[in-house]
C-alpha positions as CSV (number, residue, x, y, z in Angstrom):
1,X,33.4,45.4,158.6
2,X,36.1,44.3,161.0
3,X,36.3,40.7,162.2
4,X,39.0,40.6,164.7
5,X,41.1,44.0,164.8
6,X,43.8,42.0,164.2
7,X,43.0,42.5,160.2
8,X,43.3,45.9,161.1
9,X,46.5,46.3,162.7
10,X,48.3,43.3,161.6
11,X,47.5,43.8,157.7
12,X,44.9,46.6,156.7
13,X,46.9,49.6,158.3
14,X,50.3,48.4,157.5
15,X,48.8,48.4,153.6
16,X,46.9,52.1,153.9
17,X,50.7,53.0,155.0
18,X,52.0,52.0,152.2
19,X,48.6,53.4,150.3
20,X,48.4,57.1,152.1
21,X,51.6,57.1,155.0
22,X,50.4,57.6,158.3
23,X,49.6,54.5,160.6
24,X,49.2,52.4,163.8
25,X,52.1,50.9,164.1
26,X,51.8,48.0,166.8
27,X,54.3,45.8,168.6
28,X,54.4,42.9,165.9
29,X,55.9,45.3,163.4
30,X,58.1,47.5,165.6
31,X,59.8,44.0,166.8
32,X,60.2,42.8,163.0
33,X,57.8,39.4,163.5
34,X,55.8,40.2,160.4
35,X,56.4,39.5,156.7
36,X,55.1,42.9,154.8
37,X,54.3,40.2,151.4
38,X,50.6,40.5,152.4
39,X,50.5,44.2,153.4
40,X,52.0,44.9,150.2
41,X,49.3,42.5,147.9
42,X,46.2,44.4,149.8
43,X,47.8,47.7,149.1
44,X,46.8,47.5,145.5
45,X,43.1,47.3,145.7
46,X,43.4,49.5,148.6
47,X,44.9,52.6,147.0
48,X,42.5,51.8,143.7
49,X,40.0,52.1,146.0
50,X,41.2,54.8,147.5
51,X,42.3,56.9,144.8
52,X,38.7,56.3,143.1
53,X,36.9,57.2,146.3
54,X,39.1,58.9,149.0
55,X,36.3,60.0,151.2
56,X,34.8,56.6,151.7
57,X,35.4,53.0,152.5
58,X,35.9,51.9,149.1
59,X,39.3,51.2,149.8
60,X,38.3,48.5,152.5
61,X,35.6,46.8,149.9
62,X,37.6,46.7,147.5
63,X,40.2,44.8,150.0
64,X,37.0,42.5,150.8
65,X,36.2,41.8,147.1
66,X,40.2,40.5,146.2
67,X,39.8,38.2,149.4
68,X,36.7,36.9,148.6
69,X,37.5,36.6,145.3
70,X,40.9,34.7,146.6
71,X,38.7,32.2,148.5
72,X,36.2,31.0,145.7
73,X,39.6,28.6,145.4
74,X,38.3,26.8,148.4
75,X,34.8,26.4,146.6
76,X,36.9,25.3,143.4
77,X,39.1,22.5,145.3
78,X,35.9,21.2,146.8
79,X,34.0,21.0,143.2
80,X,37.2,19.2,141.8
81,X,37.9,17.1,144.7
82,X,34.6,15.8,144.2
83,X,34.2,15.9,140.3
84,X,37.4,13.2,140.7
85,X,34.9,11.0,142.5
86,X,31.3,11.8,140.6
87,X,29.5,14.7,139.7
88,X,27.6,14.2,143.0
89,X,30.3,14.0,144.7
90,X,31.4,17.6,143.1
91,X,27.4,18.9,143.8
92,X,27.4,18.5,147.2
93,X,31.0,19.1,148.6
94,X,30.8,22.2,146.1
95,X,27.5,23.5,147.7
96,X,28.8,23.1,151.5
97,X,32.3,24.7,150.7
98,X,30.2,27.7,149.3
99,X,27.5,28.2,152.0
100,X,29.3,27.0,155.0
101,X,29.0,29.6,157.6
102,X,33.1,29.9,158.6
103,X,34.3,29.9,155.5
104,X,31.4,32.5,154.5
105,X,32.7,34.3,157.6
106,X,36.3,33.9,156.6
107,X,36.4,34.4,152.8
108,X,36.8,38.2,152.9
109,X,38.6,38.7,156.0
110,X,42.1,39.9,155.7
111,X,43.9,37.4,158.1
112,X,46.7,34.8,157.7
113,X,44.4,31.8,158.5
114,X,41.9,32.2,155.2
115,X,44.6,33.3,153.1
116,X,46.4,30.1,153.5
117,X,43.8,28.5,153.5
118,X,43.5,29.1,150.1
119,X,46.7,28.8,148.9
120,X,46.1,25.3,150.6
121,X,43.2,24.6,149.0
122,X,45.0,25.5,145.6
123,X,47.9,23.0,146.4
124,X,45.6,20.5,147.2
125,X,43.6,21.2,144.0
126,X,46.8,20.2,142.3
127,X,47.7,17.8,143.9
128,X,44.7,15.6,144.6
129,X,42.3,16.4,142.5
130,X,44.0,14.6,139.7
131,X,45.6,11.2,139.4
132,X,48.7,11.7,138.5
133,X,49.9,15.3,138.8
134,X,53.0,16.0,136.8
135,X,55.7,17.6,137.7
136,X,54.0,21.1,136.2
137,X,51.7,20.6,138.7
138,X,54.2,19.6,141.6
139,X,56.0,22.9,141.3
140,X,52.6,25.2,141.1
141,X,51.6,23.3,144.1
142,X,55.5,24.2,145.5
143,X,55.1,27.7,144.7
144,X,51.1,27.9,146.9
145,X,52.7,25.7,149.7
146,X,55.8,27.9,150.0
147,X,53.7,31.4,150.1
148,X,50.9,29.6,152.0
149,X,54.5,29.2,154.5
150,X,54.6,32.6,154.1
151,X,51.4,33.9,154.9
152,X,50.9,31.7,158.5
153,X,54.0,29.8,159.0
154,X,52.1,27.3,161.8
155,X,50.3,25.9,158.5
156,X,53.9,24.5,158.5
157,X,53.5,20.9,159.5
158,X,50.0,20.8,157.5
159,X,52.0,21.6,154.6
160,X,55.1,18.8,155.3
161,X,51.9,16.1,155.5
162,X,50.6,17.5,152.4
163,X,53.8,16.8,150.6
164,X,54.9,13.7,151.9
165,X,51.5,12.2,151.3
166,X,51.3,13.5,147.5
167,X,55.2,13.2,146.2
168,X,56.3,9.8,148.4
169,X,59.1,8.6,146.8
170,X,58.9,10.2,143.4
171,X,62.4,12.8,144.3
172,X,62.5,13.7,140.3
173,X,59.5,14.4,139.1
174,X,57.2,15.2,142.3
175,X,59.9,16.7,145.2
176,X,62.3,18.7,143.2
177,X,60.0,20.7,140.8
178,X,58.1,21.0,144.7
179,X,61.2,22.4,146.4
180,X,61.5,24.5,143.3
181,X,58.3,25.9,143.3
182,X,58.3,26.4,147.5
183,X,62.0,27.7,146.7
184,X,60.3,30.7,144.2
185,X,57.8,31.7,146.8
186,X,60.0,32.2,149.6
187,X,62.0,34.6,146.7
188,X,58.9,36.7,146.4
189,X,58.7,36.8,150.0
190,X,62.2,38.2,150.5
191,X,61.8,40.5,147.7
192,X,58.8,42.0,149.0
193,X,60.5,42.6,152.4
194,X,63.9,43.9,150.7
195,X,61.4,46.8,149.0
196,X,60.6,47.6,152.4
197,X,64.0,47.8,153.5
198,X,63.5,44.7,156.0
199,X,66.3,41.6,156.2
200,X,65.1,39.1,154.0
201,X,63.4,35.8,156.5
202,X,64.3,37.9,159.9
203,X,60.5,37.7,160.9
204,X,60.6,34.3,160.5
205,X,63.1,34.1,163.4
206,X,61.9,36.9,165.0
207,X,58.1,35.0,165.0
208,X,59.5,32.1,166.3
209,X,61.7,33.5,169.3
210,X,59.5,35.9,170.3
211,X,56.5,33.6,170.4
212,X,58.0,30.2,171.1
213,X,61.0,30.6,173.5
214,X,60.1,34.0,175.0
215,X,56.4,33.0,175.2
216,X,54.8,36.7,173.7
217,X,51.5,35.0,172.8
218,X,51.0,33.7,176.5
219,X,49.8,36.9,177.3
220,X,46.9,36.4,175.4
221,X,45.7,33.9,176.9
222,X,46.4,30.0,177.2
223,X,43.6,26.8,176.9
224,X,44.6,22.9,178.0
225,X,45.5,20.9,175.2
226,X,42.0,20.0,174.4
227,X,41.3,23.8,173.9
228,X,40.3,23.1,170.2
229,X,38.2,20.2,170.1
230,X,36.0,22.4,172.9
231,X,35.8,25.1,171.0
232,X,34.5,23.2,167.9
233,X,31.8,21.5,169.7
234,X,31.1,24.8,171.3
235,X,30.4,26.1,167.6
236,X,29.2,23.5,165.8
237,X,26.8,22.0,168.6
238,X,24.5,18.9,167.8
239,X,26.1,18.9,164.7
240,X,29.8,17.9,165.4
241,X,29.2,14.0,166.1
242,X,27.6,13.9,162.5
243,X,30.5,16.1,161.1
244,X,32.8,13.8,162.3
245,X,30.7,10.3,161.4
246,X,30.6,11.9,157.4
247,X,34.1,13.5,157.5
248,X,35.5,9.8,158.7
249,X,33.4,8.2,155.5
250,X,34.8,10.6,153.2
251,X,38.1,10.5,154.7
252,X,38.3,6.8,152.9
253,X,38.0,8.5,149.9
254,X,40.7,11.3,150.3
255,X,43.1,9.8,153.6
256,X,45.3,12.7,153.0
257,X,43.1,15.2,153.5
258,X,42.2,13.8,156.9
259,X,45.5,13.6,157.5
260,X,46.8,17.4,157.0
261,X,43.4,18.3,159.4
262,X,44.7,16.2,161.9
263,X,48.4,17.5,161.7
264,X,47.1,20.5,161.7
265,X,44.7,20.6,164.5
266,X,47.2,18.5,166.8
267,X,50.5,20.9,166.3
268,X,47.9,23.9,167.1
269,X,46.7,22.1,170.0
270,X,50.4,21.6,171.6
271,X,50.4,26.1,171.4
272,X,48.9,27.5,174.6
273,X,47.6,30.2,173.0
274,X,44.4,28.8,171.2
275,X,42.3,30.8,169.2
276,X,39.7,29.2,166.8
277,X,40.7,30.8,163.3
278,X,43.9,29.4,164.2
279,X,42.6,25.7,163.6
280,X,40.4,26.9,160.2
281,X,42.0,24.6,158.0
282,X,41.3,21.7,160.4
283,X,37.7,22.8,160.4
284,X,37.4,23.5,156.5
285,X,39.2,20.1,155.7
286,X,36.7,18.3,158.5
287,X,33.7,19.7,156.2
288,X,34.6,19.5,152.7
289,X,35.7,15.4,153.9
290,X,31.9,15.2,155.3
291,X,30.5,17.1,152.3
292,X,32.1,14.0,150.4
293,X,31.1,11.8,152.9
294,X,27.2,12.7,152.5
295,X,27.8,12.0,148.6
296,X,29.0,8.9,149.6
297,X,26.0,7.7,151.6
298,X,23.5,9.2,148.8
299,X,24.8,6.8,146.3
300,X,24.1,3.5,147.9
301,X,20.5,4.9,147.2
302,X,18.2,3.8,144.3
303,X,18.4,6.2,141.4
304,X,14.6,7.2,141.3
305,X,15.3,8.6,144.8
306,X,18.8,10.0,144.4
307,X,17.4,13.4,143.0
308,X,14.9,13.8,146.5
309,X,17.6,12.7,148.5
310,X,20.5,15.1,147.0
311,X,17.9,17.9,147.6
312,X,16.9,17.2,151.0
313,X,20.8,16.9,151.6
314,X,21.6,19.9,150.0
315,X,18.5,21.8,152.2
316,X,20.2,20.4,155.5
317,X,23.8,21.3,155.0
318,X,22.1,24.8,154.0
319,X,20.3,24.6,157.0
320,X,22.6,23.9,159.7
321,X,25.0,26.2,158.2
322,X,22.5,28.7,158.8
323,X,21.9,27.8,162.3
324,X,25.1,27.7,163.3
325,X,25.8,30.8,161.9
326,X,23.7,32.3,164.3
327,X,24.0,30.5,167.3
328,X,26.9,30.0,169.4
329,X,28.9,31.6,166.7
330,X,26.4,34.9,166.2
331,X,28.8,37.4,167.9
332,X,31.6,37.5,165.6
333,X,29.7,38.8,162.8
334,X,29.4,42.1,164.9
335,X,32.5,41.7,166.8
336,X,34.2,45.0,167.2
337,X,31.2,46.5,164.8
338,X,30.9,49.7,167.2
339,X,34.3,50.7,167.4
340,X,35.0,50.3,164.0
341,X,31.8,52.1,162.9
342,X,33.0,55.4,165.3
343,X,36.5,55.7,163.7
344,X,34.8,55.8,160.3
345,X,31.9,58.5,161.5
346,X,34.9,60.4,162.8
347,X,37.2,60.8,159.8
348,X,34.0,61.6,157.5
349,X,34.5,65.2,157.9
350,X,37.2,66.3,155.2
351,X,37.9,68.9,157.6
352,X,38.3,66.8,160.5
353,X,41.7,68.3,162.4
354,X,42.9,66.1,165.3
355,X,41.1,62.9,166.8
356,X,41.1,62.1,170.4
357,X,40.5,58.1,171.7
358,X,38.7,58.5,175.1
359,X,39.1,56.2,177.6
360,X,39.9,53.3,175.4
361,X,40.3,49.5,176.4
362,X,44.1,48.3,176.9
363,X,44.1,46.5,173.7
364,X,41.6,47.8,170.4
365,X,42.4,51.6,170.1
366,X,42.3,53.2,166.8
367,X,43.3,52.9,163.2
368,X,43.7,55.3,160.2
369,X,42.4,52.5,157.6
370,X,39.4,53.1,159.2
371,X,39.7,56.9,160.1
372,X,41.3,57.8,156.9
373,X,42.9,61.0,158.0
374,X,46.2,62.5,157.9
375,X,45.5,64.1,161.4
376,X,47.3,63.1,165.1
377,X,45.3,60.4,167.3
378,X,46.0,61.3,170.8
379,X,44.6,58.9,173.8
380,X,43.4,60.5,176.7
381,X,42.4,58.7,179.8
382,X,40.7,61.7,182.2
383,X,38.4,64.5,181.9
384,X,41.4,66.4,183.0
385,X,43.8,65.4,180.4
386,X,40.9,66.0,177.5
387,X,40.2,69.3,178.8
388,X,43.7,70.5,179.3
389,X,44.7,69.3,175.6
390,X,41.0,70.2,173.8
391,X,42.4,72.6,171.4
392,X,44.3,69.8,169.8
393,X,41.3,67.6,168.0
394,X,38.0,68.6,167.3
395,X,36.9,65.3,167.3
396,X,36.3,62.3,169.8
397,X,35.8,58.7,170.5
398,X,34.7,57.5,173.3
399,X,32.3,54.6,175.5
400,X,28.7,55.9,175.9
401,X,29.5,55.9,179.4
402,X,31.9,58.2,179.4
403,X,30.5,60.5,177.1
404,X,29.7,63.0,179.3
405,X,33.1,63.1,180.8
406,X,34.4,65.4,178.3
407,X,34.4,69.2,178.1
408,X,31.0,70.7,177.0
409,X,31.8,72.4,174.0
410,X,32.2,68.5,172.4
411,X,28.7,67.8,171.6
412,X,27.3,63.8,171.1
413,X,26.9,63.1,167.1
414,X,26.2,59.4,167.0
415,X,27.2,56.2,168.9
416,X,27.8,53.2,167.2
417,X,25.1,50.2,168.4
418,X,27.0,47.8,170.7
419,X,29.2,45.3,169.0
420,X,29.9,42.1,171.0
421,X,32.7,43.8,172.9
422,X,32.9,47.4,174.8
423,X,35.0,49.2,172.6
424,X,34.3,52.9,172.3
425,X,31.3,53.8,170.0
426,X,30.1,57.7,170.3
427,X,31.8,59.9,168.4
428,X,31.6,63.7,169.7
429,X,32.8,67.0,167.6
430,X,33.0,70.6,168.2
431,X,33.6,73.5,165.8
432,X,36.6,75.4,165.4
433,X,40.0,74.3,164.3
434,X,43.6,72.7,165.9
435,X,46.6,73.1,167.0
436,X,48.7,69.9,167.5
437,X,50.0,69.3,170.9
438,X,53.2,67.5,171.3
439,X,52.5,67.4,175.0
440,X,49.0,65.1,174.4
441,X,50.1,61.4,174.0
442,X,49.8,60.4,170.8
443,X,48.5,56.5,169.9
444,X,51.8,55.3,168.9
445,X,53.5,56.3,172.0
446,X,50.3,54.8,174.0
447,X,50.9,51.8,172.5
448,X,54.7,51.5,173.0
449,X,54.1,52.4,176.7
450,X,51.3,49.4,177.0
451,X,53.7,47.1,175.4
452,X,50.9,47.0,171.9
């Protein structure tokens, strides 16, 4: 259900705000760093879902649908790119961008990095899939880059490459109807934050001061500058030295393409801060190259063996996709899975009154995308504090460990199986109503004391 929580916190709860009010509001959005453009987009098949099924996650599927829906442009790129070359060429780089297992894992995850991703993708569609895009195509491509800008503004320099390399010196019909297009997107984005009474652009500045000159995102966590290369053999294993190998043959078919990855991949690897969906376009780019680098090795074979040999291709992309997926790579499909599962166990209830997060790690806390009621959330941190404000919520989250920490009358319902982390995953309840305590600290001030 939840990748990183930072779909939930940095996206999915801002949008059930704007869906059903009450939320999580975390440091990024107090401090103004945040564009609210995609918040607002996932708010509409969040409330459909929502007001079709207000008692259940349809709101989030339906959130998971539109994204995976928004990434079969990936797929579509890949097809094209190829189709430009041969219908093999489309087979194959259309069957890895499909199955591959990260952008599988990606496609309906409501982050930054696959969003842009495809808006990339789309641009590059435009761009390169065709021999000479016209100025039409310039300015749709404009109008992807500029809210691709938008949606993760590091896929900045990516996007400069991707220009330069596609419009050169053609200032009339390539670069103006480009800067028109880019020009349009960064008017939606303003728009969209103007509805929200927000300064048109100021988390654009606020991103970069906050992150670049007062260093926020070092607190994460820093890697040496050759962070990313070892976390992409970490995850791709025995297979990145052929990657690489088929990516640099198809990357004499498409040198632009190579070109953004690289870009990409080396402005990420100057950030301390490394995280590996940070660097997804690098990776996507490095596959869909190597997809058309496979179809270029297949057609130096003789014809009666080209259908075998496209088939045993196919089966071995398929293959280590699979493998990967559940090797090095096999924690993030449940990562957070038990803290994610509690807070939806505990707003099933319609007459849920008051939920309490017991004992929870510094970070990952709750959310009400996933608890889905219009009830406080306290944080307690000792038996003392839960039994002193019990008559607040009548229902509880908390790590198995702890479980039996809390007053008696709280009685264990479920726990969640473990997820990759240790994030709370029992959920407790006791009968009987609540009365809101003002005294009980409530998540939002949690958070704002923790600096989150």
């Amino acid at each position: 259900m939840v990748g990183w929580f930072d779909e939930i916190w940095q996206y999915l709860e801002p949008a059930w705000h704007l869906v059903a009010g009450p939320w999580v509001q975390t440091w990024d959005y107090r401090a103004g760093l945040r564009s609210w453009l995609i918040p607002e987009l996932l708010a509409v098949p969040m409330g459909l879902g929502h007001a079709l099924s207000p008692d259940t996650m349809l709101h989030l599927l339906l959130v998971r649908l539109a994204l995976a829906a928004l990434s079969l442009v990936i797929v579509g790129a890949a097809v094209s790119l190829g189709l430009r070359l041969s219908r093999l060429h489309g087979i194959v780089a259309g069957f890895v961008a499909a199955t591959w297992f990260e952008l599988v894992y990606f496609a309906p995850r409501a982050l930054s990095e696959p969003i842009g991703l495809a808006l990339l993708m789309g641009a590059i569609w435009l761009l390169l899939a065709r021999a000479r895009p016209g100025p039409r195509q310039f300015a749709a491509a404009g109008l992807l880059m500029g809210l691709c800008f938008v949606a993760r503004i590091q896929y900045g320099p990516a996007l400069l490459t991707l220009a330069i390399l596609a419009a050169r010196r053609d200032w009339r019909g390539a670069w103006l109807p480009m800067i028109a297009g880019g020009c349009a997107a960064l008017a939606i984005d303003a728009a969209a934050n103007l509805a929200m009474g927000a300064t048109p652009f100021r988390w654009m500045i606020e991103a970069a001061r906050i992150n670049l000159i007062e260093g926020r995102a070092r607190a994460y966590g820093e890697m040496p500058l050759i962070g990313y290369f070892s976390l992409i053999a970490w995850y791709w294993y025995l297979a990145t030295a052929p990657i690489l190998l088929l990516a640099w043959i198809g990357a004499k078919r498409y040198p632009a393409l190579l070109w953004v990855a690289l870009v990409h991949l080396g402005f990420h690897s100057l950030i301390g801060h490394k995280e590996y969906r940070f660097v997804l376009a690098s990776t996507a780019l490095l596959v869909i190259l190597a997809a058309i680098g496979s179809a270029e090795l297949l057609r130096r074979l003789p014809r009666r063996r080209l259908a075998l040999a496209t088939a045993g291709t196919l089966a071995l992309w398929g293959m280590a996709s699979a493998a990967l997926a559940a090797g090095h790579f096999r924690p993030n499909w449940s990562l957070e899975a038990d803290l994610a599962a509690a807070l939806e166990r505990a707003g099933r209830p319609p007459g849920t009154c008051g939920l309490a997060l017991y004992r929870p790690r510094d970070t990952v806390a709750g959310a009400y995308a996933l608890y889905r009621r219009d009830t406080p959330i306290y944080v307690l941190g000792t038996p003392e504090e839960a039994m002193r404000h019990a008559g607040a919520f009548d229902t509880v989250v908390a790590p198995r460990a702890h479980a039996a920490e809390l007053p008696k009358q709280y009685r264990l319902e479920a726990c969640a199986a473990p997820g990759r982390t240790d994030a709370p995953g029992c959920v407790l309840r006791r009968a009987g109503g609540c009365i809101p305590d003002p005294a009980a600290t409530g998540i939002d001030a949690w958070l704002r004391a923790s600096g989150n």
